[in-house]
C-alpha positions in Angstrom: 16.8 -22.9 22.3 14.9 -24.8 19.9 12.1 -25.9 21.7 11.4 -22.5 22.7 10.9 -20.8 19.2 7.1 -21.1 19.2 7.3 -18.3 22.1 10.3 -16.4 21.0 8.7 -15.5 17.7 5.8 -14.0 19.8 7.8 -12.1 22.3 9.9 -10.5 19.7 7.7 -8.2 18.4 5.8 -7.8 22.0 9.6 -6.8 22.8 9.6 -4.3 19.8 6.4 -3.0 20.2 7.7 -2.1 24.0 11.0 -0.5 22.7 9.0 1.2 19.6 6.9 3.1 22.7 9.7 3.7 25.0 12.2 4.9 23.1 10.7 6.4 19.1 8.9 9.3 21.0 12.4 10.0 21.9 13.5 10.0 18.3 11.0 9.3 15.9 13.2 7.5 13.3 13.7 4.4 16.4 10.6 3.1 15.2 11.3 2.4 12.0 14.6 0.9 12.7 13.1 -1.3 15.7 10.1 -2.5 13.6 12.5 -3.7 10.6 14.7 -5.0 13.8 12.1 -6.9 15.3 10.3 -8.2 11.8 13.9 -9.2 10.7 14.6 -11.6 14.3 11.0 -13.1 13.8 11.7 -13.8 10.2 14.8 -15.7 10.8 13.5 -17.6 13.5 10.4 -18.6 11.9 13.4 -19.8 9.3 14.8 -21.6 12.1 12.2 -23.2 13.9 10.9 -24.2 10.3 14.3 -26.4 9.5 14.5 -27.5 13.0 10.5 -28.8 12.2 12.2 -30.7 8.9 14.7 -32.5 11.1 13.0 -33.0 14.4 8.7 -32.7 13.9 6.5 -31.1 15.3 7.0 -29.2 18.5 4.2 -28.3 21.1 5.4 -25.5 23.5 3.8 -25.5 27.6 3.9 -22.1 28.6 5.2 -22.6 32.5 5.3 -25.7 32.3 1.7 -26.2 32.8 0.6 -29.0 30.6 -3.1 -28.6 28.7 -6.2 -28.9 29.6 -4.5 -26.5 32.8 -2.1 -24.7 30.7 -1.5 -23.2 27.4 0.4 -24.7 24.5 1.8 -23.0 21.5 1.9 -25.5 18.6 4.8 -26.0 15.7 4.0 -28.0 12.8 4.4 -28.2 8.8 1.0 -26.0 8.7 1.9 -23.2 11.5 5.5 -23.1 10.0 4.8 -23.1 6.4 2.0 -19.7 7.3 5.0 -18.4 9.9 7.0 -18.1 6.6 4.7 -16.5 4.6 3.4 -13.8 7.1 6.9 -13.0 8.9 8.9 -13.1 5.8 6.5 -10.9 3.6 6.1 -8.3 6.5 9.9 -7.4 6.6 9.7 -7.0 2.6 6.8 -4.5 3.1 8.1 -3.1 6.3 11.6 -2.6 4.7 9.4 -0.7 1.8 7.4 1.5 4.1 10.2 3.8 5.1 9.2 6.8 2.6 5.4 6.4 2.0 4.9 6.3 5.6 7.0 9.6 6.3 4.9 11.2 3.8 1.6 9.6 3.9 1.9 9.6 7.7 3.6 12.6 8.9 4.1 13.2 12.9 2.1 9.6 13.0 5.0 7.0 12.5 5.6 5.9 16.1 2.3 4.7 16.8 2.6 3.5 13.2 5.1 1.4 13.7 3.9 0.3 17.4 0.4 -0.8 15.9 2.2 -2.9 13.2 4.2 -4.8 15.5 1.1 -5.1 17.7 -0.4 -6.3 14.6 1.9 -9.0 14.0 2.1 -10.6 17.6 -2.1 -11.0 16.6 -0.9 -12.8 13.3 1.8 -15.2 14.7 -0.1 -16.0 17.7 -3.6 -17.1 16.0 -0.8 -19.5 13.7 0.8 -21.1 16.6 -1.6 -21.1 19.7 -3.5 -24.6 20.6 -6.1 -23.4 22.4 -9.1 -22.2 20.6 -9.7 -18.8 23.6 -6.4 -17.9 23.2 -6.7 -17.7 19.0 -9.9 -15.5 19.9 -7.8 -13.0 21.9 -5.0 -13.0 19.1 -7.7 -12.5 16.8 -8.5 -9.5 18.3 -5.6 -8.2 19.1 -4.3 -8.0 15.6 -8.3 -6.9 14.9 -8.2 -4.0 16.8 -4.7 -3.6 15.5 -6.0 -3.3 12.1 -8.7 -1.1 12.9 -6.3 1.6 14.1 -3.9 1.4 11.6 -6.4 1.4 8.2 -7.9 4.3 10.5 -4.6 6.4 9.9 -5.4 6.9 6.2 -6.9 9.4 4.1 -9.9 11.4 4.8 -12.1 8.3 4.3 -10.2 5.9 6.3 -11.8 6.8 9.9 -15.4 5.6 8.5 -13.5 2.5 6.7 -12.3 1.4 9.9 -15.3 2.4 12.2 -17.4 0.3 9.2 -14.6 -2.4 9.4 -14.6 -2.6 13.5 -19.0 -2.9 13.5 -18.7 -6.2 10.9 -15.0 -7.2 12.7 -16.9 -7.5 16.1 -19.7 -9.5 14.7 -17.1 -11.5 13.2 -15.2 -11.7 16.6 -18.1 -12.3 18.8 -19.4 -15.3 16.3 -16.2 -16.8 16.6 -16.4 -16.9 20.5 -19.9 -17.8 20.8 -18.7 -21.2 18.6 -16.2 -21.5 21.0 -18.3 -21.4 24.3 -20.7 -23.9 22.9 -17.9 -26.2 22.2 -16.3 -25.8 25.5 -19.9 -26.7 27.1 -20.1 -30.4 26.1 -16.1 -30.7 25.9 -14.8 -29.1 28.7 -11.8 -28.0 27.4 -10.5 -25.3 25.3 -7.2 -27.2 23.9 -7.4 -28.0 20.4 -5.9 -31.3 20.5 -8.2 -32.2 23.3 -11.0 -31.5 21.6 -10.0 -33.1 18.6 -10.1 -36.7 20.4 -13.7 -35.7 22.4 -15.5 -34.2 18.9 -16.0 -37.7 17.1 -18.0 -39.2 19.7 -20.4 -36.4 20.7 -20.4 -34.7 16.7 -23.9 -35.0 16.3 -25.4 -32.8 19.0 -27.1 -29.6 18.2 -23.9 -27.5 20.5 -21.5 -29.5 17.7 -23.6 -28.2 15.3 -24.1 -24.6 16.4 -20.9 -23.8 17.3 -19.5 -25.1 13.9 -21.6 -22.7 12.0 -20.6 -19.7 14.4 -17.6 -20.2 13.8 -17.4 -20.6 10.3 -19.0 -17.2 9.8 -17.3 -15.4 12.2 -13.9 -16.3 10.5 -15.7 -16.1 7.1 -16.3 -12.4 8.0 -12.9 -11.6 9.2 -11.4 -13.8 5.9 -13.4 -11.5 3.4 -15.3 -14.4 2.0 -18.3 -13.7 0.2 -20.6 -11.9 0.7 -19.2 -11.1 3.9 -16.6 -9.3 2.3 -18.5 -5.8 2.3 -15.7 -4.2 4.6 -12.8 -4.9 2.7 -12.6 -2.4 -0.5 -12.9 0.6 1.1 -10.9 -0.4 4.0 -8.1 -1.2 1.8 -8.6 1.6 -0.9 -8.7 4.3 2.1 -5.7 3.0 4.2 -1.8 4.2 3.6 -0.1 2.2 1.0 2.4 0.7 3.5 -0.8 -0.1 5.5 -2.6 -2.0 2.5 0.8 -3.4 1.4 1.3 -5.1 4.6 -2.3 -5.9 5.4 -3.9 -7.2 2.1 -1.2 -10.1 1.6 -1.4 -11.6 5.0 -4.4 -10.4 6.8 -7.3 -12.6 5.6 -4.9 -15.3 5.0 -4.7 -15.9 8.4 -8.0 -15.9 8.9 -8.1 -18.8 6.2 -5.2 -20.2 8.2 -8.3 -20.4 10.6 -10.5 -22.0 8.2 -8.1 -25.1 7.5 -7.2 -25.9 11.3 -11.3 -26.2 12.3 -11.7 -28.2 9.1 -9.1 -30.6 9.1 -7.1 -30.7 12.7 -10.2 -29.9 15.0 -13.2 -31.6 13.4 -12.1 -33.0 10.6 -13.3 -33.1 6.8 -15.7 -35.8 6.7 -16.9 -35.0 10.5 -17.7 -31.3 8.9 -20.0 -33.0 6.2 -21.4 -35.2 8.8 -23.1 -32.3 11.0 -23.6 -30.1 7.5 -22.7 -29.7 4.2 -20.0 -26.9 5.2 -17.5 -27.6 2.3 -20.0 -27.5 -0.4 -21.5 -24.3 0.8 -18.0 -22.9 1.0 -17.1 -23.7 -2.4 -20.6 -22.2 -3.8 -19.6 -18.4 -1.5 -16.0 -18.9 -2.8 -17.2 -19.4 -6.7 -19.9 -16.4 -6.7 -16.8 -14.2 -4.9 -14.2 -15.5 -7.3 -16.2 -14.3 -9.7 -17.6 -11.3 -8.1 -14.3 -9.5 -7.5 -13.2 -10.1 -10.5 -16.0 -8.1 -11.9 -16.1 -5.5 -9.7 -12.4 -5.1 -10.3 -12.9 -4.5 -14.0 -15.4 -1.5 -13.0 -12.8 0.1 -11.0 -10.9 3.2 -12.1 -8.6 3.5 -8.7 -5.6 1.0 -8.8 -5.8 0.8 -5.4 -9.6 -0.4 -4.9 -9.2 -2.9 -8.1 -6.6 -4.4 -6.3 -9.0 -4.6 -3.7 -11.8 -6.0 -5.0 -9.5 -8.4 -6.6 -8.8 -9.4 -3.5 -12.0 -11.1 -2.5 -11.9 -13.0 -5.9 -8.2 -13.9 -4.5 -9.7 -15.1 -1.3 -12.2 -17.1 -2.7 -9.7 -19.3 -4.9 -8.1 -20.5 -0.9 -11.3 -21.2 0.4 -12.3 -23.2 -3.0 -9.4 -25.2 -2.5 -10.1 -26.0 0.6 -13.8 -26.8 -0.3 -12.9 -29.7 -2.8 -11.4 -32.0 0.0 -9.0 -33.2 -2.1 -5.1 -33.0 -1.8 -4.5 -31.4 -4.8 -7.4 -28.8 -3.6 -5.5 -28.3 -0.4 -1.9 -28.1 -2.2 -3.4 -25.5 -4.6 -5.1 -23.5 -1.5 -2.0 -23.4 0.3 0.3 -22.8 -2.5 -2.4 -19.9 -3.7 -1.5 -18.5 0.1 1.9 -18.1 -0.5 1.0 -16.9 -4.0 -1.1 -14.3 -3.5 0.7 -12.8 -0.7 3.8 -12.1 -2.8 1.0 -11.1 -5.6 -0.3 -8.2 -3.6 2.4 -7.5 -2.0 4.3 -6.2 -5.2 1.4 -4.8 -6.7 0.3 -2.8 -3.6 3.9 -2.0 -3.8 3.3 -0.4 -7.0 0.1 1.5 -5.8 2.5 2.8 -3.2 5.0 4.1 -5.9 2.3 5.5 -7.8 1.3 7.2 -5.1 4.7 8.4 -4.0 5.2 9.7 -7.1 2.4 11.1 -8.7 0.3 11.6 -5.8 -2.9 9.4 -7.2 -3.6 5.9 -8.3 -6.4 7.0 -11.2 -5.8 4.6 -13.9 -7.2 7.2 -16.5 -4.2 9.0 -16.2 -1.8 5.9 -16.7 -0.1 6.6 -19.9 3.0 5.9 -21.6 5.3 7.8 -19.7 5.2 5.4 -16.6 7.5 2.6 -18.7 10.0 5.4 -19.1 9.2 7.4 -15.8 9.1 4.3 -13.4 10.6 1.5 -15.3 11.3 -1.2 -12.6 8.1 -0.5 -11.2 5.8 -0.8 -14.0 8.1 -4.0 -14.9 7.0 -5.4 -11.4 3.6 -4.7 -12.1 3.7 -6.3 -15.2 5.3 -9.8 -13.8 2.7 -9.9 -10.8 -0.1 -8.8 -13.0 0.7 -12.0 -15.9 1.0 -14.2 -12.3 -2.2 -13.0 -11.1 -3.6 -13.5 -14.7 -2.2 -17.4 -13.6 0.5 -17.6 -16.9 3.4 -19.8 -16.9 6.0 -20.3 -15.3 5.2 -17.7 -13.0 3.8 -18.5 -9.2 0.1 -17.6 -10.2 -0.3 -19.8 -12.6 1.0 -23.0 -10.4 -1.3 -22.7 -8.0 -4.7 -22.1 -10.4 -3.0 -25.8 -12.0 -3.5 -27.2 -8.6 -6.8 -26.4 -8.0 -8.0 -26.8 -11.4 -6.9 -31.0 -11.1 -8.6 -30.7 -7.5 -12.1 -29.8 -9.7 -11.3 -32.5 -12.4 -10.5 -35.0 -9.4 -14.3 -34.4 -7.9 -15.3 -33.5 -11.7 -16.7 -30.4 -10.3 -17.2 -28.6 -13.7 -18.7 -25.9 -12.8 -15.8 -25.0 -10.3 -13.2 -25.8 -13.1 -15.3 -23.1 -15.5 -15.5 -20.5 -12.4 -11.6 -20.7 -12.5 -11.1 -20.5 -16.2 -13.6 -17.8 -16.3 -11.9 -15.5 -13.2 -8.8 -16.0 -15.3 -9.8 -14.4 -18.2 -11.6 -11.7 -16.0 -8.2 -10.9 -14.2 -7.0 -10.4 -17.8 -8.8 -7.6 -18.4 -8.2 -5.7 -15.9 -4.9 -5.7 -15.9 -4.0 -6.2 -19.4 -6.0 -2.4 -19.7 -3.5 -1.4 -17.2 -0.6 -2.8 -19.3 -1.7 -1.4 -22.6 -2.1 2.1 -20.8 1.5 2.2 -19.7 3.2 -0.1 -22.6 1.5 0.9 -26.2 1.9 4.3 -27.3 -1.6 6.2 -27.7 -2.1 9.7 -29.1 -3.9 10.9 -26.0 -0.5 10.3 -23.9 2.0 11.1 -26.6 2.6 14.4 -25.8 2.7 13.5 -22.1 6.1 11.5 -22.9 7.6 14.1 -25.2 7.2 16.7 -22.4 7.8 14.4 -18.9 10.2 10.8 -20.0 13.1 10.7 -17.6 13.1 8.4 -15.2 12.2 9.3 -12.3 11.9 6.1 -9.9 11.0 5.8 -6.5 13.6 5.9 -4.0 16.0 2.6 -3.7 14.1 1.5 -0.4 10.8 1.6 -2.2 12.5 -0.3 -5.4 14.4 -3.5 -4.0 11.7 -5.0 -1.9 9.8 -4.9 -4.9 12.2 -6.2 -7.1 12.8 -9.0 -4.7 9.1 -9.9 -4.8 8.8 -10.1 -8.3 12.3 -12.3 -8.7 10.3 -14.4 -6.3 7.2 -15.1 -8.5 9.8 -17.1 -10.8 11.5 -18.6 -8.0 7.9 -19.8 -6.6 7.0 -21.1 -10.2 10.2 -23.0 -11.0 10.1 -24.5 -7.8 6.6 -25.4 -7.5 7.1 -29.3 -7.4 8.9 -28.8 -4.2 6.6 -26.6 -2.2 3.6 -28.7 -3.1 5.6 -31.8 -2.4 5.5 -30.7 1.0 2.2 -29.6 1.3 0.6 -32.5 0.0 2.6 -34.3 3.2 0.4 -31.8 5.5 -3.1 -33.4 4.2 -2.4 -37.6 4.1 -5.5 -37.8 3.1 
């Protein structure tokens, strides 16, 4: 069984997405239980094929048989696994979470709900583990057009969100492809590790060259890296919490996923620089949109499109990592994966409570009720907010550590002040939110007097939550260990 868990992850939630249709029209509350059914079976085979990976290596999967350049290969390694982890793992939490928001956000709308999400997810965990660079397009577009539909099923702005998101998402797509064809013109073949071997000897032709830069900005468009970021706030800020929750921490992550197998399994670092200075025009995007969301965050006065906008700053601090071409760059990109997905997953979380509960996500009408009113929520907030901030010993701060010795190590200073700088940014935007809800003001006083008792989101909206921000410590305590094994990914 073990050498077939590259495809078994896959076909689960193909499986539930097939059951979700047959059976939730029947009764509606099937598609819930099959979608947390098949998230749960992924997740614990992703844990599985991840320890069989520590004992046994890296595993490449022949669909029929058929052996590349003829047939297609799923590939298992230390990079596929360690994003399998992150993606499957964190979607359960969320989709576990999603129970009550979507009944109510959602109503008459959770079958095909539930059906795009697991449609969503085959996309995900097929772009990690494919070999072959046509295949990644079509799961690229599969949890694309996914997406679309899903952030679509929002409020009243959501349809032109998503129409907005499809236009650029296409572009993206199509860019992507066009890389591909030029590649597979002086190659011949569309297998990854095939290509690898053919690229060093032919990597200064003007195809090479093209089809690197198509598809760096075709998966720079669908990663949200500036400034090709312009569909993501309102496309986040207009979808249903348990749509953001579940997109925002994983989404463009595996679009950076993307990123990091061109860079260093297909070409390769110093091939990259050869045709064109791709990493240092990278990390000058990823500083000016490190720094940009952060600002833009601070003008916000919706929790939900701060969070967004602080997600293209969160974006850019992966792709900086990955920029510096140095192993503690790459440790601190990865480990800032990981990171940020718990990050925004608990604090979209929130937005979801918020929502739940008081029916907005204003910040001008935070107050000092919430600590009373929604105590283990605002608590959350608080521990992923001081991790976003990058404080110790939380997760957040571990990874800023890492890329911060990547600068010193290439004595980038400018990059080292863009970090320091994005830091202090984060800080005010959600230490505002913290002081709302934590220090008494005479504008909210008589708010608390009249409205104190707790009055929490149900238990399903709360532990998921709870478990996310327990895992910001967990992350942080146990950094040494994760980056131990990430550093092993990049012997560089």
């Amino acid at each position: 069984m073990e050498s077939h868990y590259p495809a078994l992850i896959v076909f689960t939630y193909v499986v539930s997405a097939i059951l979700i249709t047959l059976f939730a029209f029947w009764k509606e509350r099937l598609a819930y239980f099959f979608a947390v059914l098949g998230t749960g079976t992924a997740s614990v085979l992703s844990v599985l094929a991840f320890l069989n990976y520590l004992t046994d290596g890296s595993l490449r999967y022949f669909f029929g048989g058929w052996t590349p350049p003829i047939g297609i290969e799923f590939v298992y390694d230390g990079l596929s696994g360690f994003f399998l982890l992150v993606i499957n793992i964190i979607a359960l939490l969320v989709l576990i979470y999603t129970k009550n928001p979507t009944n109510k956000e959602l109503p008459q709308k959770t079958v095909p709900y539930y059906a795009l999400v697991m449609l969503m997810l085959v996309g995900f965990n097929g772009i990690v583990l494919t070999g072959d660079l046509f295949n990644l397009y079509v799961f690229l577009e599969i949890s694309s057009l996914s997406s679309y539909a899903l952030i679509s099923i929002g409020n009243k702005k959501a349809p032109f969100s998503a129409f907005r998101y499809l236009i650029v998402g296409t572009v993206g797509g199509t860019l992507y492809l066009f890389g591909v064809g030029f590649l597979y013109t002086v190659t011949g073949t569309l297998n990854l590790i095939d290509m690898s071997t053919m690229l060093p000897a032919i990597i200064e032709g003007r195809a090479v060259f093209t089809a690197l830069i198509l598809m760096v900005m075709g998966i720079g468009i669908k990663a949200a890296l500036f400034p090709m970021h312009g569909w993501l706030p309102e496309a986040y800020a207009n979808a249903a919490s348990g749509t953001t929750a579940l997109i925002a921490p994983i989404g463009t992550k595996v679009a950076a996923y993307v990123l990091f197998r061109i860079f260093f399994y297909l070409f390769g670092i110093e091939l990259v620089d050869t045709i064109v200075p791709v990493t240092y025009i990278l990390g000058g995007l990823a500083a000016i949109g490190i720094l940009y969301g952060s600002i833009m965050a601070i003008a916000q006065t919706d929790l939900k499109r701060m969070l967004a906008y602080s997600s293209v700053s969160q974006i850019g601090y992966i792709i900086l990592g990955l920029s510096m071409a140095n192993p503690w760059g790459f440790a601190g990109a990865l480990l800032h994966v990981l990171n940020h997905a718990v990050m925004k997953a608990s604090l979209f979380m929130v937005s979801g409570n918020l929502m739940f509960k008081e029916g907005n996500t204003d910040i001008t009408k935070f107050n000092d009720s919430f600590r009373k009113k929604y105590p283990v929520t605002m608590a959350s907030f608080t521990i992923a907010a001081i991790s976003m901030v990058g404080l110790p010993p939380l997760a957040g701060f571990f990874s800023k550590w890492y890329l911060v010795l990547g600068t010193v190590e290439n004595a980038n200073w400018v990059f080292l002040a863009v970090i320091l700088i994005s830091s202090l940014l984060n800080a005010v935007y959600f230490f505002r939110i913290i002081e709302k809800v934590y220090m008494k003001n005479s504008a909210a006083g008589q708010v608390v007097a009249d409205n104190s008792r707790r009055n929490e989101a149900p238990f399903s909206m709360i532990w998921p939550l709870t478990v996310l921000a327990v895992a910001l410590f967990v992350i942080g305590l146990f950094n040494a260990v994760i980056v131990g094994f990430l550093m092993n990914l990049f012997p560089i």
